[in-house]
MIDO-320507 format. One record per residue: x, y, z of N, C-alpha, C, CB in turn; residue in three letters. Coordinates in nm, 4 decimals, always signed. Glycine has a CB too. Layout:
// residues N
         nX         nY         nZ        caX        caY        caZ         cX         cY         cZ        cbX        cbY        cbZ   residuo
          X          Y          Z          X          Y          Z          X          Y          Z          X          Y          Z       ALA
...
This chain:
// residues 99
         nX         nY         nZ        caX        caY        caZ         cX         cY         cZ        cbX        cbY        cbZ   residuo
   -19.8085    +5.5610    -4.3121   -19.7404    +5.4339    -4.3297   -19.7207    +5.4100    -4.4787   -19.8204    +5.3175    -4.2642       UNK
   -19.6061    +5.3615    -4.5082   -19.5477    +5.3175    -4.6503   -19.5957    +5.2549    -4.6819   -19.4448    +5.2759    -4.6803       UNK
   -19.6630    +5.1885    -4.8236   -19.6411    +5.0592    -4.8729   -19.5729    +5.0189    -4.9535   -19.7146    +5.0169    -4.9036       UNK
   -19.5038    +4.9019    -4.9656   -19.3715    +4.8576    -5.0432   -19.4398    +4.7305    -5.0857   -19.2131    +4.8373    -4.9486       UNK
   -19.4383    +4.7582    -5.2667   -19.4568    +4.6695    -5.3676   -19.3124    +4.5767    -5.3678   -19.4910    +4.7543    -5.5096       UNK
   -19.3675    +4.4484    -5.3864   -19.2407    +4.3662    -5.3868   -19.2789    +4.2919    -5.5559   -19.2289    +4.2346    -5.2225       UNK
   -19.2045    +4.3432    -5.6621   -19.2004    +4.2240    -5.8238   -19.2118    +4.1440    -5.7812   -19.0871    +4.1897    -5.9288       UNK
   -19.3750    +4.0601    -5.8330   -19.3290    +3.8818    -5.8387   -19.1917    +3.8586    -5.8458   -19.3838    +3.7958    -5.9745       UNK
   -19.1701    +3.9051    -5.9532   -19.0314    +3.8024    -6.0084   -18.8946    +3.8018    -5.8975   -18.9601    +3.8780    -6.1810       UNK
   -18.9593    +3.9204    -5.7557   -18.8536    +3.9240    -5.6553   -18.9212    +3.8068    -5.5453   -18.8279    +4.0966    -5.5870       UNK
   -19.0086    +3.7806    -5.5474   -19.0946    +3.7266    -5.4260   -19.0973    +3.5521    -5.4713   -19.2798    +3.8150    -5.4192       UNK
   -19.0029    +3.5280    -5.4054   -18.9887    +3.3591    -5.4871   -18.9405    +3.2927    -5.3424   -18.8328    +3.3339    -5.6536       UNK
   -18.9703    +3.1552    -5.3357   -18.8971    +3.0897    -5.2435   -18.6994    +3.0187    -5.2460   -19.0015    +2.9836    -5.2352       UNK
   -18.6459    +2.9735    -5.1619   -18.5376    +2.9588    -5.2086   -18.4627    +2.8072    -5.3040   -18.4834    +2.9925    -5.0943       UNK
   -18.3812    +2.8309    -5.3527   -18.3838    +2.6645    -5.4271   -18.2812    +2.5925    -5.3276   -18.3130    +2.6520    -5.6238       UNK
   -18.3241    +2.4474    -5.3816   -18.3049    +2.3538    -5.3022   -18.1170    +2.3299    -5.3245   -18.4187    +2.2241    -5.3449       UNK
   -18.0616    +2.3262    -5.2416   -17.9014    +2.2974    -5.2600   -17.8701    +2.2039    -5.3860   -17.8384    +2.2174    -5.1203       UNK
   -17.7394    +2.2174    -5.4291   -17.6660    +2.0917    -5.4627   -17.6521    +1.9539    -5.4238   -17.5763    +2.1143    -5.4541       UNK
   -17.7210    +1.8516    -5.4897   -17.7159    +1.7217    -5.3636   -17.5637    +1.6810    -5.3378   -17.8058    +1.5588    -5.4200       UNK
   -17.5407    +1.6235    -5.2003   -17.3965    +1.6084    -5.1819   -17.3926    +1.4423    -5.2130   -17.3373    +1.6630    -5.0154       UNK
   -17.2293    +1.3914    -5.2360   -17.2454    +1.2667    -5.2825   -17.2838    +1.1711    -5.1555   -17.1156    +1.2253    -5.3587       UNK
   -17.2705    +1.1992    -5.0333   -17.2976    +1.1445    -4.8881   -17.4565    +1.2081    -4.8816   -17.1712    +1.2125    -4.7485       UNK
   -17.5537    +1.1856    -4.8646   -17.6657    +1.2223    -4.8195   -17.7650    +1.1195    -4.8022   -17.7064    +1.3136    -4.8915       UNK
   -17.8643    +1.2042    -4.7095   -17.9852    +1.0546    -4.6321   -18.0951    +1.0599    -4.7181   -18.0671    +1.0769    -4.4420       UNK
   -18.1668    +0.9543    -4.7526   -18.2502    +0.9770    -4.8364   -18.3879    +0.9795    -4.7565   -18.2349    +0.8824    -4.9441       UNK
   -18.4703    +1.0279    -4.7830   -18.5658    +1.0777    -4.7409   -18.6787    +0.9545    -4.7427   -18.5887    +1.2014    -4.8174       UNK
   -18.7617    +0.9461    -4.6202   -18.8655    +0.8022    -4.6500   -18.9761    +0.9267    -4.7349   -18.9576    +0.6851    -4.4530       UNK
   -19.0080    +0.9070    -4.8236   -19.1118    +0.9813    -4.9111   -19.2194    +0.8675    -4.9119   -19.0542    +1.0307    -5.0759       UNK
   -19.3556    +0.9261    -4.8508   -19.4641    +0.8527    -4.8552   -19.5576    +0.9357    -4.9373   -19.5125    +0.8155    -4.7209       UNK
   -19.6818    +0.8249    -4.9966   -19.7806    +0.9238    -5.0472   -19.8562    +1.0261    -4.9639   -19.8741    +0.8543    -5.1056       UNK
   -19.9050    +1.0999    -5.0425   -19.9766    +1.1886    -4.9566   -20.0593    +1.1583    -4.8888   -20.0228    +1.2684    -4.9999       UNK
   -20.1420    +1.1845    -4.7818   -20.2603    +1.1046    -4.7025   -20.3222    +1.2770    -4.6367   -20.1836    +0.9492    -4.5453       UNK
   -20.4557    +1.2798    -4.6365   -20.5115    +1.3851    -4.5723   -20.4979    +1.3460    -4.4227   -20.6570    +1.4124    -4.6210       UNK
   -20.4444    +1.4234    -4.3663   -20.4327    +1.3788    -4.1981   -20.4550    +1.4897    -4.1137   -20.2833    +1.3210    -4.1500       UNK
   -20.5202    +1.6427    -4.1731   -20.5671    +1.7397    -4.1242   -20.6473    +1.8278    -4.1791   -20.4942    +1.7850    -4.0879       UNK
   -20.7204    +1.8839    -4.1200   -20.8753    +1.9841    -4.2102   -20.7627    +2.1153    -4.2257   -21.0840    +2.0433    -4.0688       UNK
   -20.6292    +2.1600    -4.1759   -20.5595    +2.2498    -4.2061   -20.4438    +2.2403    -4.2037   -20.5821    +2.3274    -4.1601       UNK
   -20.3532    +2.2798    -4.3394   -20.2003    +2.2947    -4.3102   -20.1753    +2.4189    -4.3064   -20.1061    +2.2354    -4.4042       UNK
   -20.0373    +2.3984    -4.2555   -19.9642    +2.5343    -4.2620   -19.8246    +2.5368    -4.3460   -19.9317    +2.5796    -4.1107       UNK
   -19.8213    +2.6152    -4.4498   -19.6950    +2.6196    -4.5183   -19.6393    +2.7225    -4.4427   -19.6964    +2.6443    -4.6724       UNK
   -19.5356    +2.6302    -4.3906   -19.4135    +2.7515    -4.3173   -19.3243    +2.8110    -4.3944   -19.3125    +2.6952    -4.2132       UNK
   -19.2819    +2.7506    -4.4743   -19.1483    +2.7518    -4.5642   -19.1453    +2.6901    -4.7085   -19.0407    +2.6750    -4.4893       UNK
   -19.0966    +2.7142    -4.8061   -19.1388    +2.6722    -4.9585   -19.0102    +2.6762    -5.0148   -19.2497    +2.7743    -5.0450       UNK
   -18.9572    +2.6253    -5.1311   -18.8703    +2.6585    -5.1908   -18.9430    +2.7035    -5.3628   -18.7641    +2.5405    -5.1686       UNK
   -18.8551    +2.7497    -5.3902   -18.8728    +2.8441    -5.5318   -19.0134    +2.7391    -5.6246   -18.6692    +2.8481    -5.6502       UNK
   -19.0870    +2.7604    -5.7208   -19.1714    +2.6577    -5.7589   -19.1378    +2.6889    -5.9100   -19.3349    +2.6642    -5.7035       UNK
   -18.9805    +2.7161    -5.9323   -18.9798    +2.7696    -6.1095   -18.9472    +2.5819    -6.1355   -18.7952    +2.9350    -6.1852       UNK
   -18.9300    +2.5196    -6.0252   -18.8353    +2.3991    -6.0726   -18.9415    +2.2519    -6.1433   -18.7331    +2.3420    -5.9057       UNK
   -18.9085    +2.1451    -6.1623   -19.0478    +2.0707    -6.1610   -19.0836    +2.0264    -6.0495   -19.0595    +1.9620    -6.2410       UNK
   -18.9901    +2.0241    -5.9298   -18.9987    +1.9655    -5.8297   -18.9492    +2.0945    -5.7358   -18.9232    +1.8289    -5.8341       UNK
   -19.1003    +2.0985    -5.6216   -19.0767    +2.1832    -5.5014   -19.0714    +2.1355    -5.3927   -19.1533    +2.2684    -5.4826       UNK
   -19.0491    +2.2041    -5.2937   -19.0915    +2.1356    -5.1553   -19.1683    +2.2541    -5.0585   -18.9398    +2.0708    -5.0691       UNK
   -19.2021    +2.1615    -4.9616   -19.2813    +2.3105    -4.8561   -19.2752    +2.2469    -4.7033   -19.5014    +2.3552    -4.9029       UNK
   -19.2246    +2.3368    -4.6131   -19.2490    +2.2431    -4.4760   -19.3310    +2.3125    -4.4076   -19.1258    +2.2081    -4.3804       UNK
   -19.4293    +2.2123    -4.3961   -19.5745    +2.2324    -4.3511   -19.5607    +2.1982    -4.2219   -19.6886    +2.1494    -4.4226       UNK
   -19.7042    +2.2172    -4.1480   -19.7342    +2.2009    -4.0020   -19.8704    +2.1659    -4.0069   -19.7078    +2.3273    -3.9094       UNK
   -19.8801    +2.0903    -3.9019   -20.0195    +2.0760    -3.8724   -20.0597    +1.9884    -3.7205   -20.0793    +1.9987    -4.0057       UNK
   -20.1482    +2.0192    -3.6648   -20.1898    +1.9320    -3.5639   -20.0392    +1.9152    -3.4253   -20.2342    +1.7694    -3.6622       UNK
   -19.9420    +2.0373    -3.4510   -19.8493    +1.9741    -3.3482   -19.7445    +1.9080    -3.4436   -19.9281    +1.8596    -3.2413       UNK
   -19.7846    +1.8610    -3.5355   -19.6949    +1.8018    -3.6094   -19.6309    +1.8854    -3.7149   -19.7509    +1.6953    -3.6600       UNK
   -19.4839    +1.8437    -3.7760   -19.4634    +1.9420    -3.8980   -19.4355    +1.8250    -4.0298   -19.3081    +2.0651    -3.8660       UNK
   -19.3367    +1.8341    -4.0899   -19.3498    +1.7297    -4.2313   -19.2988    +1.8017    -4.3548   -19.5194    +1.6829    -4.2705       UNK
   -19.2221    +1.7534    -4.4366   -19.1938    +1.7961    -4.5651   -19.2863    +1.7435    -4.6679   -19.0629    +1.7626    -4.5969       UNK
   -19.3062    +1.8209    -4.7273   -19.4347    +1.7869    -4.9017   -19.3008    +1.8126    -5.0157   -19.6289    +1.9753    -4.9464       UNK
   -19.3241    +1.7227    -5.1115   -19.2425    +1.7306    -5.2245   -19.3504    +1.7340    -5.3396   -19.1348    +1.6073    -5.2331       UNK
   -19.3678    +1.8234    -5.4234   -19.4912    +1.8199    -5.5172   -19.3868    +1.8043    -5.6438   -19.6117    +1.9745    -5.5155       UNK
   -19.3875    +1.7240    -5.7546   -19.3210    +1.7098    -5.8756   -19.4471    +1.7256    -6.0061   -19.2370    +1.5537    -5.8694       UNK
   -19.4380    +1.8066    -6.0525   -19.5037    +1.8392    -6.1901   -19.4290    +1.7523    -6.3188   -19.4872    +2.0138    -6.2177       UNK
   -19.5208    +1.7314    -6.4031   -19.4731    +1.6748    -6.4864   -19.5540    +1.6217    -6.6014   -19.4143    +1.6002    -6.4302       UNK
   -19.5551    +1.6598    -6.7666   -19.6654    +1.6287    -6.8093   -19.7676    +1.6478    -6.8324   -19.6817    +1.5900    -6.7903       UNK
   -19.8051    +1.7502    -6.7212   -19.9634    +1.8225    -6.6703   -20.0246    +1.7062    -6.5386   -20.1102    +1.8231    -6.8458       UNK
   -19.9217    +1.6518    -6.4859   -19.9271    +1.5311    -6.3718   -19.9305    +1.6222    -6.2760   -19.8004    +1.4126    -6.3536       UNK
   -19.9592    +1.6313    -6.1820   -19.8981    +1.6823    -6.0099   -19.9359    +1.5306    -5.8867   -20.0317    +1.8750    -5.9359       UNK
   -19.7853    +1.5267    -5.8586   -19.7234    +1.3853    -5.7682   -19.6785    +1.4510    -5.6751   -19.6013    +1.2792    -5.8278       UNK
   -19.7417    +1.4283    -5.5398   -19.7176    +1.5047    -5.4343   -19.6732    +1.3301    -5.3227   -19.8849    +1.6310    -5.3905       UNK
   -19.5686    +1.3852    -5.2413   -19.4998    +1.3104    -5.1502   -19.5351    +1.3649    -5.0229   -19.3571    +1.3081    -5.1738       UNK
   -19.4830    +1.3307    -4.9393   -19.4862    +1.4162    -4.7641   -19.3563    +1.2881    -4.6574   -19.7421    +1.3994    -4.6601       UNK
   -19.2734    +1.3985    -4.6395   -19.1812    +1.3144    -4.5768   -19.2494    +1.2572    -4.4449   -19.0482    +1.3933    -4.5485       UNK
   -19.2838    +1.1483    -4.2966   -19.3010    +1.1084    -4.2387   -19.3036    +1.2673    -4.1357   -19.2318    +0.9904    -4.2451       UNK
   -19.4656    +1.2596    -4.0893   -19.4711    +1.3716    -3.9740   -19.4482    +1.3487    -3.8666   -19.5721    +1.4287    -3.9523       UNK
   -19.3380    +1.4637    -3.7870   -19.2824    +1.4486    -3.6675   -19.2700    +1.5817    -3.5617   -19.1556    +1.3936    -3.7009       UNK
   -19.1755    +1.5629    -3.5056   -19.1862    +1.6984    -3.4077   -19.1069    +1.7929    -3.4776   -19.1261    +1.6833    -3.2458       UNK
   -19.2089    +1.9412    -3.4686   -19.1436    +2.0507    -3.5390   -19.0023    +2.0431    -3.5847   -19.1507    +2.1576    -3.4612       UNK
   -18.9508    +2.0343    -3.4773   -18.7845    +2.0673    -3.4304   -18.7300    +1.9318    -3.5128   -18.7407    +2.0646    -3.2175       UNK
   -18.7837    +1.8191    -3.5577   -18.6933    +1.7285    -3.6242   -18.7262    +1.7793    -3.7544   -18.7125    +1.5682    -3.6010       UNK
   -18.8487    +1.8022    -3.8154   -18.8993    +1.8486    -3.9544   -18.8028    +2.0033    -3.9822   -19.0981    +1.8776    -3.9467       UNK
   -18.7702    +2.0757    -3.9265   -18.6756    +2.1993    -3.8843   -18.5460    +2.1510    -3.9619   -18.6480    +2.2211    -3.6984       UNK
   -18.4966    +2.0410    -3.8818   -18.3745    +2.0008    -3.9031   -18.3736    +1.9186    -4.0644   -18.3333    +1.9078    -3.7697       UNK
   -18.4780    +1.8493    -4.0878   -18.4829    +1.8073    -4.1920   -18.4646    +1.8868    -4.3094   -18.5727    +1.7549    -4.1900       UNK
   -18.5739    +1.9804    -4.2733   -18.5993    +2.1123    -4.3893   -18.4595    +2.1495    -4.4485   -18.6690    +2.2704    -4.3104       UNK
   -18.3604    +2.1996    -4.3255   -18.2348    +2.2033    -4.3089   -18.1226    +2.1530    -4.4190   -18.2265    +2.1412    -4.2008       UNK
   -18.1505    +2.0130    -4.3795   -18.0560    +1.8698    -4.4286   -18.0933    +1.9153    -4.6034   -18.1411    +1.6570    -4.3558       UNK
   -18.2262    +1.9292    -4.6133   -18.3065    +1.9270    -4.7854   -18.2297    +2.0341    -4.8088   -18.5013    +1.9557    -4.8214       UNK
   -18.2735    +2.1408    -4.8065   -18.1921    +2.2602    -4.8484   -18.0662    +2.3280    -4.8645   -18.2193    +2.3146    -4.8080       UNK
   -17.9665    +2.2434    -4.7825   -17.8452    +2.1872    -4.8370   -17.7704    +2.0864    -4.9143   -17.8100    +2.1790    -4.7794       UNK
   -17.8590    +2.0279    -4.9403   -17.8316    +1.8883    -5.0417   -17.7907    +1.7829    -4.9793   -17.7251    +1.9001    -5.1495       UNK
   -17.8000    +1.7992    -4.8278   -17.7733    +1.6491    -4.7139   -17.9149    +1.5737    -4.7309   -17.7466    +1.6959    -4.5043       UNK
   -17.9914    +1.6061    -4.8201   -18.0903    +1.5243    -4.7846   -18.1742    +1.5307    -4.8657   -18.1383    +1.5383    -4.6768       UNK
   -18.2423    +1.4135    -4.9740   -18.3090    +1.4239    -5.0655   -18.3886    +1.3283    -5.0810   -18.2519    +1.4450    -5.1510       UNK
């Protein structure tokens, strides 16, 4: 069996779209511990000051917005819901329908 080295500098998540001038804005709440485990499903790139990650947990899924800044880290979490709406959300973010 092969093994295949992947460069950091290839192994990145993807960036977040262009915001469009029509888009929904996102209810961004603070963070709150609401599980002994997450799951990062999905991430976007973290070169930016501001990332995102759509997590899972408990049945539930949810967007995290972490913004650096300063030597600050300000973490958000969009309202947790059913996979399949957090899916669609993830979606909406990563095209710039939704910020």
């Amino acid at each position: 069996m092969a093994v295949v080295v992947v460069p950091l500098e290839e192994h990145h998540g993807c960036h977040v779209g262009v915001l469009q001038e029509r888009h929904e804005r996102i209810d961004w709440r603070p963070e709150r511990p609401r599980a002994e485990r997450i799951r990062v499903k999905e991430h976007t790139c973290c070169c930016k000051a501001t990332f995102y990650e759509l997590c899972q947990a408990g049945g539930l899924a949810f967007v995290r917005r972490t913004h650096r800044l300063d030597g600050r880290v300000i973490v958000h979490e969009s309202p947790w819901v059913r996979v399949k709406e957090a899916e669609e959300l993830w979606f909406r973010l990563l095209t710039g329908s939704a910020r």
